[in-house]
Residue, then its C-alpha position, 0 to 999 in steps of 0.5 A: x419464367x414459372x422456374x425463374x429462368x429469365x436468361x432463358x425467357x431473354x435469349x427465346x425472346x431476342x431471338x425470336x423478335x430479332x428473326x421476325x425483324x431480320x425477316x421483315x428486313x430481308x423481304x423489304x430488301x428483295x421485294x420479291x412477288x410471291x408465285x401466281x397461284x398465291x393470288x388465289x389465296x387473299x391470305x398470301x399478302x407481301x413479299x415472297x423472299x424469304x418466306x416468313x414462316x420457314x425462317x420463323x419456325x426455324x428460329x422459335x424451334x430451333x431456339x426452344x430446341x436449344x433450351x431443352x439441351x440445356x436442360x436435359x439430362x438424357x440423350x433421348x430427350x435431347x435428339x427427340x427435342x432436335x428431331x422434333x424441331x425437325x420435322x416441324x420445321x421441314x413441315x411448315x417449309x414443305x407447307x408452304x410450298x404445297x400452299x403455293x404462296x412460296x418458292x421452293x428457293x423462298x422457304x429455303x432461304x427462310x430456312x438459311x436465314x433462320x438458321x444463321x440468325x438462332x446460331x449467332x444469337x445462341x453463340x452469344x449467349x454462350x458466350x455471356x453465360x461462360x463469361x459470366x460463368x468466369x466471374x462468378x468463379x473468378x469472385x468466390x475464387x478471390x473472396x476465399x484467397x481474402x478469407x485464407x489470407x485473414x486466417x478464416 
């Protein structure tokens, strides 16, 4: 936002947003219980399926991962961005499993989940901004056709 990226802002925005509602969705839908250890820990509370935690570390990561592709111009930030978002999200998955308070099965499809979701929202943004991207060159291509045509 500081360097006027709003694009940017939207697309982490949307994403994120829209994983936290695909998650709620999805636990609604499988109603699964967590595991019996989790009763210990009054935090744990809700659904199981899919865990909430895995699938949004996956997508803020993910996307925030993307952002610094796009952004960087070396190769080593780009794949220490990747393994970065990573580790993090290997961690909070293998976290909640060591917590008790998820399936391995729960955390994994957290992780799937998330990872469909950030791909689709990504491809679509790739998409506008090529779109987009085509327009703006389509224009100035037209506006110079005009000028050489009145001999400017």
């Amino acid at each position: 936002l500081l360097r006027k990226r709003f694009r940017w802002a939207a697309y982490l925005a949307l994403t994120a947003a829209g994983g936290g509602a695909l998650d709620w969705e999805l636990k609604r839908y499988f109603a699964r219980a967590r595991p019996a250890v989790a009763q210990m820990l009054k935090q744990a509370s809700g659904y199981s399926f899919p865990s909430g935690h895995a699938m949004g570390s996956t997508v803020v990561f993910g996307a925030l991962a993307y952002l610094v592709l796009r952004a960087a111009i070396r190769w080593r930030w780009k794949s220490a961005a990747i393994a970065f978002a990573t580790t993090l999200v290997i961690g909070v998955a293998l976290s909640r499993v060591y917590l008790g308070v998820h399936w391995i099965s729960d955390v994994g499809a957290g992780v799937t989940a998330g990872l469909l979701w950030l791909t689709m929202t990504t491809v679509a943004y790739e998409t506008l901004r090529r779109i987009h991207i085509i327009r703006v060159l389509r224009h100035e291509d037209a506006a110079s056709s005009r000028r050489a045509a009145r001999g400017e």
